[in-house]
C-alpha positions in Angstrom: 0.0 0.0 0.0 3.0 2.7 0.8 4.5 1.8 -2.3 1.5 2.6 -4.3 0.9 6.1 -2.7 4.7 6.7 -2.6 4.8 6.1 -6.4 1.5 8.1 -7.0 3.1 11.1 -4.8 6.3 10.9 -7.2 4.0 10.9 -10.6 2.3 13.7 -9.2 5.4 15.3 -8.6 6.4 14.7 -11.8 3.4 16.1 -13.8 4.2 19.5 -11.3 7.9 19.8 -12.5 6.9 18.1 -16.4 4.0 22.0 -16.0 7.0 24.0 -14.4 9.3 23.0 -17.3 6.4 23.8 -20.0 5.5 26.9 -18.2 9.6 28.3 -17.6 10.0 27.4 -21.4 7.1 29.5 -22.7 8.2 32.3 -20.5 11.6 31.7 -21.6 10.3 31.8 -25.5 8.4 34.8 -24.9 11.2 36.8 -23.3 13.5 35.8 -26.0 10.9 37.3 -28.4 10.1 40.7 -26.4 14.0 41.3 -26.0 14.4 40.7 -30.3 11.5 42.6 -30.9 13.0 45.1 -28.3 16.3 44.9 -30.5 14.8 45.3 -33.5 12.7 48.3 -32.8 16.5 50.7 -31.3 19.1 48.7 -33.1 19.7 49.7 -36.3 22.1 46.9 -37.5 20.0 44.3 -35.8 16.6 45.9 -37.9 18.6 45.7 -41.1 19.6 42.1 -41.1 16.2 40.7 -40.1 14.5 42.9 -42.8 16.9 41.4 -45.7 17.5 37.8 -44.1 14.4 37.0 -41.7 11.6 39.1 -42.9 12.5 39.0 -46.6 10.9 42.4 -47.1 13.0 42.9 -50.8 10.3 43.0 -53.7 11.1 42.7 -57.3 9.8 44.6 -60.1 8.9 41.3 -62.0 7.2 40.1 -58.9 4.8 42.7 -58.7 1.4 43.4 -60.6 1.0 46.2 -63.9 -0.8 48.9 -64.9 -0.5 49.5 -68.6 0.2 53.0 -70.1 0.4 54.4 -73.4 3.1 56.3 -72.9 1.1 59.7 -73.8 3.2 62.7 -72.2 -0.6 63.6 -71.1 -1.6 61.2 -68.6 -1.5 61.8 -65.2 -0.9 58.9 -62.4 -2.9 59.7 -58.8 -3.1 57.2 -55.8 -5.9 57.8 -53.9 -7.5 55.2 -51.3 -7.3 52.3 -51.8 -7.0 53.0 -55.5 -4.5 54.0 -58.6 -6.3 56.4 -60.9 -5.2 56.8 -64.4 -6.2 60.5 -65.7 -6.1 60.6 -69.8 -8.3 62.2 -72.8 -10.6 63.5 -70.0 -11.5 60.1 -68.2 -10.5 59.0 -64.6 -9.5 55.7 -64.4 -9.5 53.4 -61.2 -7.3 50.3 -60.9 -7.6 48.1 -57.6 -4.5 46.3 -55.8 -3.9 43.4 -58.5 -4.3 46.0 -61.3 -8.1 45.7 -62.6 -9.6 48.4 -64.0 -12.5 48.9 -61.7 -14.2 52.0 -62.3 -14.3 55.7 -64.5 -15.7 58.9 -64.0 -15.8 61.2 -67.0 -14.4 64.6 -66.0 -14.5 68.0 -68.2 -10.9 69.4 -67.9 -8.1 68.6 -69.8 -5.2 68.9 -66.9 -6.0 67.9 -63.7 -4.6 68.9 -60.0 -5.6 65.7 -57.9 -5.2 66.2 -53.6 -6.9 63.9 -51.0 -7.4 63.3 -47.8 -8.7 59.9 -46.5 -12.1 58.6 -48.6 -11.9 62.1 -50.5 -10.6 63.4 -53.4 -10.5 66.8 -54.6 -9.9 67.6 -58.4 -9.3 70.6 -60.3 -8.1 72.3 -63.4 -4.9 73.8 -63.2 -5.5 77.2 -64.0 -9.0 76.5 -64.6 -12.5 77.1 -63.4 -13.9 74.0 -62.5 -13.2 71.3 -59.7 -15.0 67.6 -58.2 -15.0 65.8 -55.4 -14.6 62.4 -55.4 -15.9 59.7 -52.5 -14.7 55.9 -53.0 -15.3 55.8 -57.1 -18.1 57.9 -57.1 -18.4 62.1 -58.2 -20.3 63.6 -54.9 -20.4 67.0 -56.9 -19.2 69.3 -59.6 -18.6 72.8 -59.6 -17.6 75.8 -61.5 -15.7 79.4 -60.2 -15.2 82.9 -61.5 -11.6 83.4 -61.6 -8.8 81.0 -62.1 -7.7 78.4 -59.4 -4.4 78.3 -58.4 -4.8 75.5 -55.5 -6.8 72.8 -54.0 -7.2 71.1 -50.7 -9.5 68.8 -49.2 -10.0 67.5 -45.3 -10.6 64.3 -44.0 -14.6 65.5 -43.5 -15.0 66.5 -47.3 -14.4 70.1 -47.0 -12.8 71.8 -49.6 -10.9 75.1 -50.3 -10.2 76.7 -53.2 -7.5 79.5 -54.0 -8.3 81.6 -56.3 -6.7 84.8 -58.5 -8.1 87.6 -60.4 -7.4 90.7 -61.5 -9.1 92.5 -58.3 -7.2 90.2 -55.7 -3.8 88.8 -55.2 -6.0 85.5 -53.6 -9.4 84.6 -52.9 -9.5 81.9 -50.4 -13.2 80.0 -51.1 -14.4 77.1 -48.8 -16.8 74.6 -49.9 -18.5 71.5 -46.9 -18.7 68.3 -48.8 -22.5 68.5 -50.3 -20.8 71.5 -52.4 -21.8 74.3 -50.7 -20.0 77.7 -50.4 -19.6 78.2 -46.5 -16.7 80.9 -46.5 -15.1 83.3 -48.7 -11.7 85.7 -48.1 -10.4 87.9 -50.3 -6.5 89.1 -49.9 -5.7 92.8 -51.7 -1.9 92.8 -51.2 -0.9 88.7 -50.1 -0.3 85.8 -52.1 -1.9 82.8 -50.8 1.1 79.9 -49.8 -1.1 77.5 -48.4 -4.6 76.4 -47.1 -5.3 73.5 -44.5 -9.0 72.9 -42.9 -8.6 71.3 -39.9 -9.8 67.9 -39.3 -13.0 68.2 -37.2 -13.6 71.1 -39.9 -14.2 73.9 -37.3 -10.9 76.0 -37.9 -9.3 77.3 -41.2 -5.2 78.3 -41.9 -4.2 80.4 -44.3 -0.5 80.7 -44.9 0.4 84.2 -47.1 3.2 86.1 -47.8 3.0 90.1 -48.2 4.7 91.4 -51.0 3.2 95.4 -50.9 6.5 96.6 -49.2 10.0 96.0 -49.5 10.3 93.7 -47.2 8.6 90.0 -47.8 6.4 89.4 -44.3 4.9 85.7 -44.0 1.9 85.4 -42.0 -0.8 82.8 -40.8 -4.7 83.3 -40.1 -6.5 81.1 -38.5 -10.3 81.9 -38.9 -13.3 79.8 -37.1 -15.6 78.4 -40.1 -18.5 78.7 -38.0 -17.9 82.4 -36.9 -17.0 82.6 -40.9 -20.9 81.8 -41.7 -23.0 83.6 -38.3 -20.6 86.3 -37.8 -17.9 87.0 -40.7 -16.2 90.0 -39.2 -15.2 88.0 -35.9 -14.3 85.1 -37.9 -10.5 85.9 -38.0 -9.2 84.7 -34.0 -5.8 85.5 -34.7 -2.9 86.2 -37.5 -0.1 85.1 -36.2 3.2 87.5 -38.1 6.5 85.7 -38.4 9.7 87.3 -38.1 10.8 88.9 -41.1 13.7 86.9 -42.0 11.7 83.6 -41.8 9.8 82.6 -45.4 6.5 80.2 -44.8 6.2 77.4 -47.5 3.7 74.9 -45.8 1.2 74.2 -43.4 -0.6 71.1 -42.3 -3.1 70.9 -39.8 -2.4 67.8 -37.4 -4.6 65.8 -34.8 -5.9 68.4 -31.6 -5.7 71.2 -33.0 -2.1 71.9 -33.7 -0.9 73.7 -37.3 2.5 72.0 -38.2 4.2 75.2 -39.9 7.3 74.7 -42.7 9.5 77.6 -43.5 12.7 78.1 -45.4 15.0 77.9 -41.9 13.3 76.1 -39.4 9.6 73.5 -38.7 7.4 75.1 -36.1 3.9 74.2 -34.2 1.6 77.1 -34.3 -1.4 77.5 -31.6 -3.3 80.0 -29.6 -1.0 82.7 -31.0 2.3 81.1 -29.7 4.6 79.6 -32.6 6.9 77.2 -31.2 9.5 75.7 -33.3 10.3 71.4 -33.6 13.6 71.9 -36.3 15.9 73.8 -37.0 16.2 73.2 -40.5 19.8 75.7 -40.5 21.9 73.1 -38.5 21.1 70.3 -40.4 22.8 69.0 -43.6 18.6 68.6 -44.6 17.7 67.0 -48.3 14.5 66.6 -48.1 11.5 67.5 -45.1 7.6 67.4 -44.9 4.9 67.6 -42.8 2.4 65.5 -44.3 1.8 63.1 -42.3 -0.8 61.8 -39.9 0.8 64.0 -36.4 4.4 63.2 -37.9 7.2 65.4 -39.4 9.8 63.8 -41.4 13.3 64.8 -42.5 16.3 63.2 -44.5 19.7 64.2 -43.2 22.8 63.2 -45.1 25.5 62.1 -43.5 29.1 61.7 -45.1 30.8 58.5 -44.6 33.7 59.2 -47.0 34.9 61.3 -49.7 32.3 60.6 -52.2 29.6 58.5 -49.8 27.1 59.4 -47.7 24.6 58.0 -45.4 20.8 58.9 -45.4 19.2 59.2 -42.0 15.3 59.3 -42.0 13.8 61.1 -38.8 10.2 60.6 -38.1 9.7 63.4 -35.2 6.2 63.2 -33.1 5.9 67.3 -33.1 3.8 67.2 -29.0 6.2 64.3 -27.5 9.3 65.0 -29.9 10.0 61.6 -29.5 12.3 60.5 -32.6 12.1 57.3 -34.6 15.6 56.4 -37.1 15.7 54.7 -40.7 19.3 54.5 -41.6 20.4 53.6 -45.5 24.0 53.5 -47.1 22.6 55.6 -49.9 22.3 58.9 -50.8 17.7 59.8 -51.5 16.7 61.3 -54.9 13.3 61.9 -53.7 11.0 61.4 -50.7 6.8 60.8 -50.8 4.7 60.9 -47.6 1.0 60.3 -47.1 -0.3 59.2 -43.5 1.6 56.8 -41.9 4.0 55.8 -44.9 7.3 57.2 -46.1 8.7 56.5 -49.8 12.3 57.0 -50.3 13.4 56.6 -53.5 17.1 55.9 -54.2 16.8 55.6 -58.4 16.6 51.5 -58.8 15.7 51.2 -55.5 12.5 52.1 -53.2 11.9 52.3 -49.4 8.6 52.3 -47.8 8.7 52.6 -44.1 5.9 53.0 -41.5 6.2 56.6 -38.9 7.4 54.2 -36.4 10.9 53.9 -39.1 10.2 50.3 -39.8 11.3 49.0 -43.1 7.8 48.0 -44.8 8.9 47.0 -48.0 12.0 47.5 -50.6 11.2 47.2 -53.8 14.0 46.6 -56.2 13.4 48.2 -59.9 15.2 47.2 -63.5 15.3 50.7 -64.7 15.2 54.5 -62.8 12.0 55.1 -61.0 9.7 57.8 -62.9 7.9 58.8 -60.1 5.7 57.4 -56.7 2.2 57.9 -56.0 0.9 56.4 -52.8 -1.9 55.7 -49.7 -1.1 53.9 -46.7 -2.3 50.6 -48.6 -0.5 50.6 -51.7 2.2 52.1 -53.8 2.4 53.2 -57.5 6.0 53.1 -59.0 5.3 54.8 -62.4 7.5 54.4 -65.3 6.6 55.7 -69.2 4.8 52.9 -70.1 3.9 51.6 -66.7 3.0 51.1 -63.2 4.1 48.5 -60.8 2.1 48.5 -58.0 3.4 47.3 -54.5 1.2 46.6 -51.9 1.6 47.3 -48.3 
């Protein structure tokens, strides 16, 4: 009898320690994970050789799905959604991810300014009169201005603003909500419109301009209330913020809460409540390329030398509240850079890197002959040659 409970004790023993072991070797796996995963996200080196020998991110241009063009000097190439759209002898063309032509939409212009902003797209005539807005594959609405449109933007709500010249104004600044309605109009006597972002809940409207009545060139901002702009139009203006007179603005984007993202020639600043405060110094930094459109991101590409005739190219993904910095480090020198939400595009001639904001290599897609040009949303890329487009998706 004690030698059946003494051997039932020690199986029951057993199956404890036999758990224990299972139990200390899932921890062990999952600790071993966290601390490569930890690796990967701050070591450089470490990222680089997993992304070419674990995670296989290369693509190669024969791997990859086409888009056939004619080769016609006048068709334009748009990404927009989740969709490439071909623009040629007045007809919008939509392709999906493998390359199927799914959709078109006739439009009356001949050459066409495309912007958008989530599930909307904005579309003018350069230099024209007429502009559309475009939800998924479908035309919400046309319409048709007095005076000749020099830019376009759209918000994520649908909102769009025109800028406008004639021969009375430098810039008329004109803001349509998304059933096509004119909610707000400016007009500027002595200042040439920059640039124009809605913010995204729609409530608040920048206008970037540059004064060029006196000698010396003054950049400015307004920030106007849309609402006040329709009850109350002479309390619509809450502020102009004036920069210093050495300082040239070139762009503004509205980010997440609130906060305008500010480019000029010398330095990246956060404007609110009045108070400019700046994120870069763009003077200290041997800078190639820098943008602020992205989704509560900025993003600049420093070069760095490594030799006589080498360099190094160092993205910087920069959160503008925390100023937390992410890295993306390549042994080539950039040749161009394309952002849109969460995704970067470097292009390097043969070679293309798309990488998330948090400077994770995405994909690297490896191309026969020099890249064209990119067009891009955060679920696909367009690599557009003459008579082509290879479409990558992410």
């Amino acid at each position: 009898m004690k030698d059946f409970w003494a051997e039932e004790l020690q199986n029951q023993r057993k199956g404890k320690l036999k758990k224990l072991a299972v139990f200390i070797g899932i921890l062990a796996i999952f600790m071993i994970l966290l601390i490569l995963i930890i690796i990967y996200m701050y070591n450089l080196n470490f990222r680089r050789w997993c992304d070419e020998n674990v995670l296989k991110k290369e693509v190669l241009q024969e791997d990859t799905r086409t888009i056939e063009l004619d080769g016609d000097e006048n068709t334009q190439v748009y990404a927009y959604d989740k969709y490439i759209c071909v623009f040629r002898k007045k007809t919008l063309e939509f392709y999906n991810r493998v390359g199927s032509q799914v959709s078109t939409i006739d439009l009356d212009i001949n050459k066409a300014v495309f912007v958008s902003n989530g599930k909307y797209m904005a579309i003018c005539e350069e230099n024209g009169q007429k502009f559309y807005l475009i939800s998924g594959r479908e035309k919400i609405y046309e319409n048709e201005v007095e005076g000749n449109i020099t830019q376009i933007n759209v918000n994520r709500n649908g909102y769009v603003s025109i800028v406008l010249s004639n021969a009375s104004y430098k810039s008329i600044v004109d803001v349509y909500d998304r059933s096509g309605k004119s909610i707000f109009k400016t007009n500027l006597v002595t200042s040439i419109v920059v640039d124009v972002s809605i913010s995204p809940d729609s409530k608040y409207l920048a206008i970037a301009e540059i004064d060029i009545s006196g000698i010396i060139i003054k950049s400015s901002i307004q920030i106007i209330s849309i609402d006040l702009a329709q009850t109350a139009p002479k309390e619509s203006m809450l502020y102009k913020y004036e920069a210093p007179t050495d300082k040239l603005i070139l762009n503004i984007e509205y980010q997440e809460k609130g906060k305008l993202i500010c480019m000029y020639n010398d330095s990246i600043e956060s404007l609110e409540n009045n108070t400019s405060t700046e994120i870069i110094d763009l003077k200290e930094k041997n800078i190639a390329f820098a943008t602020i459109e992205l989704n509560n991101k900025i993003a600049i590409l420093e070069e760095i030398s490594t030799g006589e005739y080498t360099s190094d190219t160092y993205a910087k993904i920069i959160n503008p509240v925390t100023l937390k910095e992410r890295q993306y480090v390549t042994e080539d020198v950039a040749k161009s850079l394309e952002t849109v939400e969460n995704k970067i595009a470097i292009n390097f001639g043969t070679e293309l890197h798309i990488v998330s904001t948090n400077g994770i290599l995405l994909k690297k897609y490896i191309s026969e002959t020099e890249i064209n040009d990119i067009v891009m949303t955060d679920s696909l890329v367009g690599v557009v040659y003459r008579d082509r487009i290879q479409i990558i998706n992410l």
